[in-house]
Backbone as a ProteinNet text record, in pm:
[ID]
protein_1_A
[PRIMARY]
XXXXXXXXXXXXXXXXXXXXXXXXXXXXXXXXXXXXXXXXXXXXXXXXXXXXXXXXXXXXXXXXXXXXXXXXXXXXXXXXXXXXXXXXXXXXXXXXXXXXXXXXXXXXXXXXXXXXXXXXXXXXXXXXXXXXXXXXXXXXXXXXXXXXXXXXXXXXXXXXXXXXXXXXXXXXXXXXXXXXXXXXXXXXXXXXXXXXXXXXXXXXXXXXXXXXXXXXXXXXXXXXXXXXXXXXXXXXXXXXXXXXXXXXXXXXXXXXXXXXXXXXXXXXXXXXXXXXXXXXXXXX
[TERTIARY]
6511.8	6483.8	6611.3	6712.8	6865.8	6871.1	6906.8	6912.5	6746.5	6624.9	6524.5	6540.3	6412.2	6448.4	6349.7	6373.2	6261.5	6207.4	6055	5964.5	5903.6	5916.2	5791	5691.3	5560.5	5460	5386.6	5318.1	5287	5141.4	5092.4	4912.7	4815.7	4694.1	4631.6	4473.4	4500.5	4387.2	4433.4	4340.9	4366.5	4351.6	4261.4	4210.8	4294.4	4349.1	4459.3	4638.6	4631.9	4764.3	4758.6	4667.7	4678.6	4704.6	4616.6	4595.7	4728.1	4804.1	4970.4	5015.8	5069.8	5111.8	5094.1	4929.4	4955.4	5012.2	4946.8	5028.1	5165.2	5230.8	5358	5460.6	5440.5	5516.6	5504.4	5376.9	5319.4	5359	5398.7	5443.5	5614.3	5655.1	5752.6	5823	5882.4	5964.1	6065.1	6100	6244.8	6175	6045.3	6069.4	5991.4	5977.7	5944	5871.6	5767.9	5656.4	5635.2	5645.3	5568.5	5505.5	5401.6	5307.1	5329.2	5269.6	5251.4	5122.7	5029.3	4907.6	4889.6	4975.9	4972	5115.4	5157.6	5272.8	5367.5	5280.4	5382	5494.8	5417.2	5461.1	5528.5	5483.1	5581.5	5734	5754.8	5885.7	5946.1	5874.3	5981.7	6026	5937.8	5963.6	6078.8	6134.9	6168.3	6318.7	6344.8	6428.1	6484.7	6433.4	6424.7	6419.6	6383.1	6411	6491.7	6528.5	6597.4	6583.1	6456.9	6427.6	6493.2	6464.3	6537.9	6452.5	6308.6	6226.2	6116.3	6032.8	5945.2	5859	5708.3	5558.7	5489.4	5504.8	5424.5	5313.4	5198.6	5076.5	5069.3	4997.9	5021.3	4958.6	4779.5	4698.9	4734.7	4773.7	4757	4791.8	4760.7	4692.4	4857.5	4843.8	4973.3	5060.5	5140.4	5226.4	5189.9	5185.5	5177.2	5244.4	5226	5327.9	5415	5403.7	5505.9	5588.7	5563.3	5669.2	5766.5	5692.1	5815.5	5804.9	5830.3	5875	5998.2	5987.4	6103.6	6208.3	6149.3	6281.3	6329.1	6315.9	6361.6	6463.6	6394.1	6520.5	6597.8	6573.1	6673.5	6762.1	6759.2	6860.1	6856.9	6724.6	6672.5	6638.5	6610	6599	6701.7	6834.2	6966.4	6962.2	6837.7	6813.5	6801.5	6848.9	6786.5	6730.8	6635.7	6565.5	6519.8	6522.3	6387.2	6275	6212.8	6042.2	5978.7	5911.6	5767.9	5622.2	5612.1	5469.8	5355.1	5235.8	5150.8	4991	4940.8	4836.8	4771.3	4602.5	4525.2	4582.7	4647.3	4645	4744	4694.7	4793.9	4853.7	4766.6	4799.8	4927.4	4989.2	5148	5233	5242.9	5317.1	5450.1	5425.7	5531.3	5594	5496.7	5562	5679.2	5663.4	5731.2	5832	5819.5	5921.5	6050	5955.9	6087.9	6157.3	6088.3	6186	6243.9	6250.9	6363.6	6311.4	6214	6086.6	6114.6	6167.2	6198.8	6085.6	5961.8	5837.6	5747.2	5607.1	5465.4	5354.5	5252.4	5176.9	5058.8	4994.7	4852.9	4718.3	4591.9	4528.8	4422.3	4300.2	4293.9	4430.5	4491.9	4638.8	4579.5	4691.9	4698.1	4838.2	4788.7	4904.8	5059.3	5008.1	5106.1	5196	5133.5	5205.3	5313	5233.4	5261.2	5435.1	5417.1	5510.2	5624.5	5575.2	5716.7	5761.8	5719.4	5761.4	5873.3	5844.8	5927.3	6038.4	6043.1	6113.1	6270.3	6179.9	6258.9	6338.5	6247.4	6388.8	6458.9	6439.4	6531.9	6651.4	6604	6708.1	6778.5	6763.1	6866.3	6903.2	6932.6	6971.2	7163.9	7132.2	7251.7	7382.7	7289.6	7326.6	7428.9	7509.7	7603.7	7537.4	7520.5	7454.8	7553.9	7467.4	7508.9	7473.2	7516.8	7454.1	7539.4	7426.5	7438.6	7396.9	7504.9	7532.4	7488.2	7368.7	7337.6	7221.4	7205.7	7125	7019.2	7109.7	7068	6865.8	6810.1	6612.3	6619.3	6481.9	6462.6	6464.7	6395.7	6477.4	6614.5	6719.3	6870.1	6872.1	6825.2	6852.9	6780.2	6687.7	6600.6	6676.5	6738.6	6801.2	6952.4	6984.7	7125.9	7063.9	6992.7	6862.3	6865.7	6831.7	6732.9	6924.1	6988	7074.5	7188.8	7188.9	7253.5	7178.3	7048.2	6948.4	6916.4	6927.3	6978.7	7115.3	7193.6	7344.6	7289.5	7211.2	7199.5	7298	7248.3	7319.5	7144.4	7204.7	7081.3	7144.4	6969.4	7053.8	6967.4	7061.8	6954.8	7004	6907.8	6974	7004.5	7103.6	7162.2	7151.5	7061.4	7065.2	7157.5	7177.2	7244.5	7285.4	7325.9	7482.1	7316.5	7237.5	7130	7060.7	7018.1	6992.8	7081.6	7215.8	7360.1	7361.7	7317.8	7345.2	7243	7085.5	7031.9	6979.1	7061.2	7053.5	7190.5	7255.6	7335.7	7315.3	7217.2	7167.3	7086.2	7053	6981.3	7087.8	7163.4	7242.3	7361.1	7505.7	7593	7629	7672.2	7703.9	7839.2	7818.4	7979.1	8078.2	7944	8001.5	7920.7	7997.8	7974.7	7979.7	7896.7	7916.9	7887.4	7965.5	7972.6	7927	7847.5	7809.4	7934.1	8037.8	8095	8054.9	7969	7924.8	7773.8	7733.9	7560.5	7558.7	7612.9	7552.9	7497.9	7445.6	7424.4	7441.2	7564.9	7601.9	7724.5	7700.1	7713.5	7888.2	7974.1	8058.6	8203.5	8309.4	8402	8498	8472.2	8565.8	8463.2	8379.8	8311.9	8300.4	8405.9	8462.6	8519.4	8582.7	8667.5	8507.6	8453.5	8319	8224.2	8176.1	8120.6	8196.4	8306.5	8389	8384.5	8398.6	8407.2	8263.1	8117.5	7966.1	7958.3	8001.5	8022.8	8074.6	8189.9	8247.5	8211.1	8141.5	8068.1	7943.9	7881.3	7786.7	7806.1	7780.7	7771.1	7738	7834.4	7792.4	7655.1	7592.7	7418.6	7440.1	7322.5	7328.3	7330.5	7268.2	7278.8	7397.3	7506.3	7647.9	7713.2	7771.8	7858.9	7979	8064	8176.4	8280.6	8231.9	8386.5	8396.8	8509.4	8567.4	8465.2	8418.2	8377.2	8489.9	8427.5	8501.6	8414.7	8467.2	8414.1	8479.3	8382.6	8351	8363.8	8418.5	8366.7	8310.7	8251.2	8208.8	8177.9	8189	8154.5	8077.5	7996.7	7968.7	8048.9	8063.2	8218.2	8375.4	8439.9	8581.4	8691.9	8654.8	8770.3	8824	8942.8	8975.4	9062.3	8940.3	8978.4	9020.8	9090.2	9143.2	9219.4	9282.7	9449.4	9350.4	9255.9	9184.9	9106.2	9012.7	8916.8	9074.9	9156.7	9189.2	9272.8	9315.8	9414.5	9308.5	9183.5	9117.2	9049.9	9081.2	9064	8908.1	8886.3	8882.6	8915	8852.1	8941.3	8915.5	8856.2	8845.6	8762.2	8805.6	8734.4	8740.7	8559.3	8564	8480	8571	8496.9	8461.6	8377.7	8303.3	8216.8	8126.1	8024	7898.5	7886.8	7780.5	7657	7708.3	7593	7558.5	7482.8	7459.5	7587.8	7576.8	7640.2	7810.8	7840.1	8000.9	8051.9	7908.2	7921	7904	7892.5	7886.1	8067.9	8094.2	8195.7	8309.9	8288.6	8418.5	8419.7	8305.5	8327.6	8417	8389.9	8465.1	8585	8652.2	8786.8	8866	8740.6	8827.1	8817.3	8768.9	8794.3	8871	8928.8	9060.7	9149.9	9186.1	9309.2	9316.3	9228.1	9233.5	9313.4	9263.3	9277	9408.8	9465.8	9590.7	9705.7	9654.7	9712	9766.2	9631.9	9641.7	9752.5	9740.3	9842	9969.9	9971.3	10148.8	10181.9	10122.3	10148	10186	10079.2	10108.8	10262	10348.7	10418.6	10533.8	10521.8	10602.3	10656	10543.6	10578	10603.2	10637.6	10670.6	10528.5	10418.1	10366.3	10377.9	10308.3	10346.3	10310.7	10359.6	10337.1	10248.1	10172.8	10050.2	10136.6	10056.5	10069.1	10053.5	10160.9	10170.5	10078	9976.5	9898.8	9935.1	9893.6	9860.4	9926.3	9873.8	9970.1	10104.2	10073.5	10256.6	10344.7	10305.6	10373.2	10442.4	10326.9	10335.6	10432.8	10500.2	10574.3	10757.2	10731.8	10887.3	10873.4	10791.8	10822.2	10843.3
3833.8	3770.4	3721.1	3752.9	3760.5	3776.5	3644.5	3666	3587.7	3555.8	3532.6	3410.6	3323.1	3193.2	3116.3	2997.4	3001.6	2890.5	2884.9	2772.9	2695.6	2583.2	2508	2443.4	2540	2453.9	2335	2203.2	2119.8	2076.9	2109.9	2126.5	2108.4	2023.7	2056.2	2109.7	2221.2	2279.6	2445.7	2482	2616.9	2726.4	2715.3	2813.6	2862.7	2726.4	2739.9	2776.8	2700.1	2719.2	2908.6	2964.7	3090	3171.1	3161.5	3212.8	3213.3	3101.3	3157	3203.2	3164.7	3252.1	3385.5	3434.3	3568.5	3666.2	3576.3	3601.9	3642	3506.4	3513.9	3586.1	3590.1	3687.9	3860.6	3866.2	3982.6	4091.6	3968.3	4009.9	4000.5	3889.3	3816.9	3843.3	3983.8	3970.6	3925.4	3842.1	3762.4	3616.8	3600.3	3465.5	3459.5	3339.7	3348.5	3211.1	3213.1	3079.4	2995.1	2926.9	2850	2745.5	2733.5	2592.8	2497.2	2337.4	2288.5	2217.5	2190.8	2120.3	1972	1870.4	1768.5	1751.2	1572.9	1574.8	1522.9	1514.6	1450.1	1598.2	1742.7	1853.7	1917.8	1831.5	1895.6	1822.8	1656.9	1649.4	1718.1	1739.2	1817.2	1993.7	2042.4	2143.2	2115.7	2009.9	2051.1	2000	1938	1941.6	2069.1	2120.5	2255.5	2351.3	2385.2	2476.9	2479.5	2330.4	2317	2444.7	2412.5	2467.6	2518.6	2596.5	2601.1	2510	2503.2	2403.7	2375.6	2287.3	2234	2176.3	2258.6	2251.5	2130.4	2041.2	1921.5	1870.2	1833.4	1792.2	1639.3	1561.2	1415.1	1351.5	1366.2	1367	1409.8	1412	1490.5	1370.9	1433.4	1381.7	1299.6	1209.5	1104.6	1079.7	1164.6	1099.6	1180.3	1042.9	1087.4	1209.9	1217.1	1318	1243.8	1120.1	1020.6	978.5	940.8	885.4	1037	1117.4	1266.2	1295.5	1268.7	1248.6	1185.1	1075.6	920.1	951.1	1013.8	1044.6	1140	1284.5	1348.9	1342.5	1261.8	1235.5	1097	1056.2	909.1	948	1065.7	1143.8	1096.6	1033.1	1023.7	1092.7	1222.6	1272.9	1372.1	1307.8	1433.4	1591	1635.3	1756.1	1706.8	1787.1	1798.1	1958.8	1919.1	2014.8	1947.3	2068.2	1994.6	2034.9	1903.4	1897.2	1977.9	2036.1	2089.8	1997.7	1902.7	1854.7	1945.3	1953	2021.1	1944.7	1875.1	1766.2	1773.3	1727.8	1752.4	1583.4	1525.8	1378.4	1383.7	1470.3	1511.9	1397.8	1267.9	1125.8	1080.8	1176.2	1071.5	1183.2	1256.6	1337.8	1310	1193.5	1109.3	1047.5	973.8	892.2	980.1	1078.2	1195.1	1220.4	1281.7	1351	1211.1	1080.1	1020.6	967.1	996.1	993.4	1096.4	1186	1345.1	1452.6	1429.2	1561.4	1662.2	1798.3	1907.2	1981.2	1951.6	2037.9	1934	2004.3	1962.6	2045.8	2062.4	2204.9	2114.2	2053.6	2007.8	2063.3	2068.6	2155.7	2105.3	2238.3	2338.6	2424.8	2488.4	2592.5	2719.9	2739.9	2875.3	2933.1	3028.4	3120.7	3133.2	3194.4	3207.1	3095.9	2974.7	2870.8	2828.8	2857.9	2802.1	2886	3039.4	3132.7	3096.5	3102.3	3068.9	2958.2	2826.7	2691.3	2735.3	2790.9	2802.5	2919.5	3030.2	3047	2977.8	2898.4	2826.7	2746.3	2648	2537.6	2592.5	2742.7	2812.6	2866.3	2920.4	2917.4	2813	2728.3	2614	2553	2606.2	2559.7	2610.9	2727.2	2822.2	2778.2	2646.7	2592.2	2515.3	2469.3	2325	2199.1	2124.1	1953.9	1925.4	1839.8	1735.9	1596.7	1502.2	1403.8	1309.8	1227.5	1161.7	1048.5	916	798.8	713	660.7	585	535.7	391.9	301.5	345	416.9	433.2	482.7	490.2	482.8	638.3	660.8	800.2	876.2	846	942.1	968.5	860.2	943.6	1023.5	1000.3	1099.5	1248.8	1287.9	1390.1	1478.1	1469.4	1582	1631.6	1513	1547.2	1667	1574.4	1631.8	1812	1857.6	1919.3	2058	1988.6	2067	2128.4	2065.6	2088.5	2184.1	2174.8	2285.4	2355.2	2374.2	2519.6	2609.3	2527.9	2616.7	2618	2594.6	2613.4	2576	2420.4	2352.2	2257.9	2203.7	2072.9	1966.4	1892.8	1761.6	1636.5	1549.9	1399.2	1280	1174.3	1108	952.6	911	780.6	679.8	570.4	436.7	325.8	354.4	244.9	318.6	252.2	254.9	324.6	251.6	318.1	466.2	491.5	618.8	711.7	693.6	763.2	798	702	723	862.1	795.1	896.9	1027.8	1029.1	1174.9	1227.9	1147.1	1283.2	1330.7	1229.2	1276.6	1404.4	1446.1	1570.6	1691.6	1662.9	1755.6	1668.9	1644.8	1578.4	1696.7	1626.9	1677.9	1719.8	1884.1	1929.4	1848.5	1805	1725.9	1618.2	1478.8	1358	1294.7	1290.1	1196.4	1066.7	977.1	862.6	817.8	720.5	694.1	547	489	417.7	268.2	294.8	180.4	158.6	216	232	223.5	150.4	211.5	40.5	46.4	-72	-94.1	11.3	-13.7	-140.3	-221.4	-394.2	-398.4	-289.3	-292.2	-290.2	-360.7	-370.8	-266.6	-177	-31.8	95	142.8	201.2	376.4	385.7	556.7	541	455.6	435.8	442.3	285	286.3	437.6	510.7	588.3	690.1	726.9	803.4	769.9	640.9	603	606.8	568.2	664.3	786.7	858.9	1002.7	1054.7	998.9	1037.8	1009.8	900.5	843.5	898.3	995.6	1072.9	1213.2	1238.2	1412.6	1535.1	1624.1	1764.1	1792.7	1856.2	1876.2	2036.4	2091.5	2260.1	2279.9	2223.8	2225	2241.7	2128.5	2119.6	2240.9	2245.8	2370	2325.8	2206.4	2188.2	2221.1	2228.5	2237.4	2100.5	2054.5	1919.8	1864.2	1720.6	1651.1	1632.4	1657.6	1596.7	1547	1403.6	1330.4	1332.1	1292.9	1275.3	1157.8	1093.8	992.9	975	923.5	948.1	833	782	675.7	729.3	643.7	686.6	620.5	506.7	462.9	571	521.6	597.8	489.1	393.1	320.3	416	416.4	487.1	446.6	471.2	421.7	497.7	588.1	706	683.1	602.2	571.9	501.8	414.7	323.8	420.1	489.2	556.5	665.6	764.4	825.5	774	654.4	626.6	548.6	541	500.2	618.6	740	862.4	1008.3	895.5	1007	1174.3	1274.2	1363.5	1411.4	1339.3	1336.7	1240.8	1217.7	1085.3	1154.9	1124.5	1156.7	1032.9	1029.5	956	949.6	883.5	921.3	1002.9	1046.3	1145.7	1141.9	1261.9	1263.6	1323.8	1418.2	1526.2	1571.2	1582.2	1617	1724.9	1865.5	1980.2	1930.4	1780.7	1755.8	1769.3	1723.4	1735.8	1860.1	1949.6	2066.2	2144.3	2108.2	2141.9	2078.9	1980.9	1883.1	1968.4	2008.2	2077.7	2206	2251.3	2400.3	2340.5	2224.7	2222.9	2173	2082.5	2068.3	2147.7	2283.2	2376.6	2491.5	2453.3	2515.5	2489	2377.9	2243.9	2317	2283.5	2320.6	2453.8	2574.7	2684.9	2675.6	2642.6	2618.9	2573.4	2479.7	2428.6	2476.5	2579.8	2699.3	2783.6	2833.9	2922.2	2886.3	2736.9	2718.4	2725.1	2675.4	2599.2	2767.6	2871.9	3022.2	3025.3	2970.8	3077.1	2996.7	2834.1	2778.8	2850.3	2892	2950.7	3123.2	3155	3287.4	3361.4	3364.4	3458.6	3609.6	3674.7	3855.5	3833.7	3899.2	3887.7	4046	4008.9	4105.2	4242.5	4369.6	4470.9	4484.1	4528	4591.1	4628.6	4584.1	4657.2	4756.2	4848.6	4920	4829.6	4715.5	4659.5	4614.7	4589.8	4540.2	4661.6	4778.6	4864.8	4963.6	4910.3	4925.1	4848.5	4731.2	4650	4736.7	4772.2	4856.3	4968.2	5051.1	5119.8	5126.3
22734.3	22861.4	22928.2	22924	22961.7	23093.6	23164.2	23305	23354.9	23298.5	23389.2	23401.6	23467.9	23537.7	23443.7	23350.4	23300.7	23301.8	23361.8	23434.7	23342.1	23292.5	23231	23309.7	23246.6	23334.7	23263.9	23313.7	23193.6	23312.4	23228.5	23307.6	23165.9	23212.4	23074.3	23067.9	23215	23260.4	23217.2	23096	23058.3	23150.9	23224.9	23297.9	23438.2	23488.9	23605.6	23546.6	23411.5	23372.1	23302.3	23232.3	23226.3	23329.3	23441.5	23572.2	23646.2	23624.6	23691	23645.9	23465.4	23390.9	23405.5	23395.9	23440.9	23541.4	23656.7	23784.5	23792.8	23747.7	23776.9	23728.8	23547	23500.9	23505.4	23598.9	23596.2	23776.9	23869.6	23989.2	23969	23941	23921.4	23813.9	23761.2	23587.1	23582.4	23706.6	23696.4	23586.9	23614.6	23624.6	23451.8	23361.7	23247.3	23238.3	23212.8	23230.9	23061.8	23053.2	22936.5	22928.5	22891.4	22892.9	22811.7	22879.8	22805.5	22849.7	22721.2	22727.3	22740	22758.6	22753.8	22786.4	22795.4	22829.3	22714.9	22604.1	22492.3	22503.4	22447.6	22421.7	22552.8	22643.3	22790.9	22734.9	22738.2	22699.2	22577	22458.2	22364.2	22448.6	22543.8	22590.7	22642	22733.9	22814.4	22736.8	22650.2	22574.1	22517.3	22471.2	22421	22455.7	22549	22655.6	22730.3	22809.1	22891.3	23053.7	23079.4	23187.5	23329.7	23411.6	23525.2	23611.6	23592.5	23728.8	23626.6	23666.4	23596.5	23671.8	23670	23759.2	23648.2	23747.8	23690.3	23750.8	23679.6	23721.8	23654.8	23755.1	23724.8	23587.3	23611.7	23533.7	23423.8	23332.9	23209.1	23069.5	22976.3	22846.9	22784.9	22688.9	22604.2	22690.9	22747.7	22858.5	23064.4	23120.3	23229.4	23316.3	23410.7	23494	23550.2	23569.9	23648.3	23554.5	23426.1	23337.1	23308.1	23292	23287.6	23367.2	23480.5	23625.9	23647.4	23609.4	23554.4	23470	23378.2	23269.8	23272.8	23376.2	23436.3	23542.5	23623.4	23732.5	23727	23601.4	23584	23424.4	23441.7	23324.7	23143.1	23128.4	23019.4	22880.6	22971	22828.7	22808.9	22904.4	22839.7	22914.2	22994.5	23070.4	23181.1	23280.5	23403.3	23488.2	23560.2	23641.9	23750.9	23882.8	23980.4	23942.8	23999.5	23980.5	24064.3	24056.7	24164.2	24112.7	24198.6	24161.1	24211	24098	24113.3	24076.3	24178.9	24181.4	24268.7	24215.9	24343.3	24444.5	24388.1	24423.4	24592.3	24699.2	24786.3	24863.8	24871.2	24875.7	24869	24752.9	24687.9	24725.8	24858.3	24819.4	24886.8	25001.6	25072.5	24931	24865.3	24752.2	24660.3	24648	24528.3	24646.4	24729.9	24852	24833.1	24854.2	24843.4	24722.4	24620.7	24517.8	24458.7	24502.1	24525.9	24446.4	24423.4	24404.3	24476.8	24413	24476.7	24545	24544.2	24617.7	24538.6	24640.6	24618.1	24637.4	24569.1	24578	24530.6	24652.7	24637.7	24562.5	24471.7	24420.7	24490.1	24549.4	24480.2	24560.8	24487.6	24530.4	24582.1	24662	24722.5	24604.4	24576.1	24471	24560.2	24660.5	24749.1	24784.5	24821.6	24861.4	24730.6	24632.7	24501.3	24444.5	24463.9	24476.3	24564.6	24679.2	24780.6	24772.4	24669.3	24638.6	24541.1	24442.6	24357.2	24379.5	24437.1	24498	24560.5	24675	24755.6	24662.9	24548.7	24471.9	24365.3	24343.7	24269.2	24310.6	24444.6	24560.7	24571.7	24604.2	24680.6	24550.8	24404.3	24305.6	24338.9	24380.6	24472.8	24549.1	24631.9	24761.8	24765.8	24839.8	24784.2	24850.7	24720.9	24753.4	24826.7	24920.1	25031.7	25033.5	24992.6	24981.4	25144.2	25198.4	25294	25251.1	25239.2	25241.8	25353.2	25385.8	25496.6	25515	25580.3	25633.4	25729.2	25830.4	25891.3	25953.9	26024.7	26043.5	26016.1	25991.9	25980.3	26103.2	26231.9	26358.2	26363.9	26286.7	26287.7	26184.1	26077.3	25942.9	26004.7	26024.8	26024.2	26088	26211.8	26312.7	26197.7	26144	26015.3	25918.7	25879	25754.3	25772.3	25877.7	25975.6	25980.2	26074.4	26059.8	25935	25805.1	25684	25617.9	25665.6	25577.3	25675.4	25779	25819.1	25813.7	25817.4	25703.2	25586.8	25515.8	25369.9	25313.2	25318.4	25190.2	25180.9	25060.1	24966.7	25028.7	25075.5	25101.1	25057	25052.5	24956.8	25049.7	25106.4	25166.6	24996.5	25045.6	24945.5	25029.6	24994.2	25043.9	24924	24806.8	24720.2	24641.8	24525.2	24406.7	24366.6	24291.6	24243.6	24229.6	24365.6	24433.2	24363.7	24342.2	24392	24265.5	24162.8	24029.5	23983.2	24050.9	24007.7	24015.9	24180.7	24221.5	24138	24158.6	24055	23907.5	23844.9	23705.4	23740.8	23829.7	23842.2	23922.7	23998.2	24058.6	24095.2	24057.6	24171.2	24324.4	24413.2	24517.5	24525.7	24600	24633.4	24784.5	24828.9	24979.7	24968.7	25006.1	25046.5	25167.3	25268.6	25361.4	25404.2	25431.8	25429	25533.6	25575.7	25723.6	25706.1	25779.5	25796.1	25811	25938.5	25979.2	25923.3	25898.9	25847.9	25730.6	25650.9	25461.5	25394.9	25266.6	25214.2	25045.5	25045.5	24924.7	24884	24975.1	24944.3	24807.9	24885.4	24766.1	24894.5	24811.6	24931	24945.5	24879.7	24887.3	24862.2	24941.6	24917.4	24877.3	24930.5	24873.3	24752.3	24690.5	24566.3	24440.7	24465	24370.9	24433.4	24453.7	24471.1	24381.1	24392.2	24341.3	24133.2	24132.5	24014.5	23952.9	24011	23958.5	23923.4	24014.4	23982.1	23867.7	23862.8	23743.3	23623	23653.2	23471.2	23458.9	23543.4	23529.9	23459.8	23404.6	23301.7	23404.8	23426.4	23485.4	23438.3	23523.6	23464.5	23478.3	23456.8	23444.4	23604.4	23726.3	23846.5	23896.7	23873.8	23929.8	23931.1	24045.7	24095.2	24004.1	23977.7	23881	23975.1	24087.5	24186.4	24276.6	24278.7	24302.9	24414.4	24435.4	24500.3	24674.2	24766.8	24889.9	24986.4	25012	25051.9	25195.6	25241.2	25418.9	25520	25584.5	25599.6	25755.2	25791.6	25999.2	26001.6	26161.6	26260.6	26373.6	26476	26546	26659.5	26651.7	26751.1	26745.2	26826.7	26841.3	26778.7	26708.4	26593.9	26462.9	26509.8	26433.9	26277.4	26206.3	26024.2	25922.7	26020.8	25966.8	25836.1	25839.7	25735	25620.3	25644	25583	25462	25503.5	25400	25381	25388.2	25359	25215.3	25239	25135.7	25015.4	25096	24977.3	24893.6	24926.8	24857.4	24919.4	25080.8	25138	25159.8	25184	25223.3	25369.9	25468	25599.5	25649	25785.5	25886.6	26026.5	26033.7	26138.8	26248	26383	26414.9	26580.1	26631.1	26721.7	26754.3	26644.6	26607.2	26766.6	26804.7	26893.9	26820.9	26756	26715.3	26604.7	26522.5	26359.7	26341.1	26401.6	26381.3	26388.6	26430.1	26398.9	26258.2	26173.9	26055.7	25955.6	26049	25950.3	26008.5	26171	26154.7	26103.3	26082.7	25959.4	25834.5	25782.8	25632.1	25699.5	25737.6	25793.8	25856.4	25905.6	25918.7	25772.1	25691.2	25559.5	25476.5	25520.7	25373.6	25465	25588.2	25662.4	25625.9	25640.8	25618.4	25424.4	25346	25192.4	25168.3	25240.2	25237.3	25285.6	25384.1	25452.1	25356.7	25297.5	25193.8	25070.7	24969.8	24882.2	24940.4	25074.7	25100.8	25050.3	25170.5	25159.8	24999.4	24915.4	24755.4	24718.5	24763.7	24695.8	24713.2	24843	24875.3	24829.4	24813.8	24765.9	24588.6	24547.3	24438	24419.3	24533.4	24523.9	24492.9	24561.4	24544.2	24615.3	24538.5	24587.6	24777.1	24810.8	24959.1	24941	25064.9	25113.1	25126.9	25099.7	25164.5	25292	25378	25487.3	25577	25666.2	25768.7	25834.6	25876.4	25992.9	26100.3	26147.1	26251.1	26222	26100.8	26040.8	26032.3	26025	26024	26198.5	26273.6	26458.5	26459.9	26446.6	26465.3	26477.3	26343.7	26349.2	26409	26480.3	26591.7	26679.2
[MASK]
++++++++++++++++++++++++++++++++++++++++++++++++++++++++++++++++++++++++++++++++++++++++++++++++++++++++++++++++++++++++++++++++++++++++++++++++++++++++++++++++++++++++++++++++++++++++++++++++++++++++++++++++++++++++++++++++++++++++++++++++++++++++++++++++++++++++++++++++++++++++++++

């Protein structure tokens, strides 16, 4: 099974948990399903397996779906995965969404819906996390929200040191943005401590493992440029009008980076390029 994706499902309804199983490994030979009947035997699964996603149903027998819910995304039991909740309880699904529940698949299910769920958070396992640092109401987050996941990247919003800790027990982020004036992580250097969580957190199987760069924005024109940079920033931007400023800051700091790689190549003598076609028009 080299190369498939492999799903633990933890349901303790035989008849629905066969019924995907069959389905899925039967349309789907990427993907590789295993049950569990209760949730004592869902956590040793998921130890042991160490899953790529994990279809959880609330109800179920010795341990809840919420407590291995909990010790999933508060890095407890040493694994991480995203969740797909799978409950008729469609009630909580604001409740799960905001505690960073990768999907929700209300029952009775549509197969289909159920398919293109998992899909999608296997996909954006792909993506580069974005985490957004801020206070700020949900009419400002959503249009941010809204535009990062249409470039395809993952995004999590961070209200505290807390949050910060425990979204990264499930994925840390390749980009950080800082809201300047908006945050309530109540700390007097706030790019430095953020920086220092991170690091005392463990790479998970999620993490891309390529360096953290952090962001920082205002929506005023004060400029705190020198301030967050020397506190280990790697850009400030400020006077923000529009979500999409923030997708073009990542694309000038992985210009500026790239710019940078160059010069360092050439400082060390690297091979210089072969000759174009236009480089070669030149001497005629």
């Amino acid at each position: 099974m080299a190369g498939k994706k492999n799903i633990l499902l933890i349901d303790d309804n035989a008849t629905v948990t066969a019924l995907i199983k069959s389905y899925i490994e039967r349309e789907h030979v990427d993907y590789n399903i295993t049950v569990a009947s209760d949730g004592s035997v869902g956590l040793d699964m998921i130890q042991e397996l160490k899953p790529d996603l994990v279809i959880l149903d609330i109800m179920i027998p010795k341990v809840s779906g919420i407590e291995i819910f909990n010790k999933i995304s508060t890095g407890k039991l040493g694994v991480t995965a995203p969740v797909l909740m799978f409950t008729a309880r469609e009630e909580m699904r604001d409740f799960f969404e905001q505690l960073g529940a990768a999907g929700f698949v209300s029952k009775p299910f549509d197969m289909g819906i159920l398919v293109s769920e998992i899909k999608r958070i296997l996909a954006n396992k792909e993506k580069p996390m974005v985490y957004l640092v801020s206070s700020q109401d949900r009419a400002r987050i959503e249009p941010i929200k809204k535009v990062f996941r249409q470039n395809a990247y993952q995004f999590a919003l961070i209200r505290d040191m807390d949050a910060l800790t425990q979204e990264a027990h499930k994925r840390k982020p390749d980009y950080l943005f800082l809201d300047y004036e908006n945050n309530t992580l109540n700390v007097q250097d706030p790019v430095s401590a953020i920086k220092r969580a991170l690091f005392n957190v463990p790479d998970t199987k999620q993490s891309s493992g390529q360096k953290l760069k952090v962001i920082v924005f205002a929506y005023s024109s004060a400029d705190n440029s020198e301030k967050v940079l020397s506190a280990g920033a790697d850009k400030y931007v400020a006077n923000l009008t529009a979500p999409e400023g923030l997708i073009t800051a990542v694309h000038e700091l992985l210009q500026a980076l790239h710019a940078k790689k160059e010069e360092r190549l050439g400082l060390f003598g690297a091979a210089p390029k072969k000759p174009s076609i236009t480089d070669l028009d030149f001497f005629k």
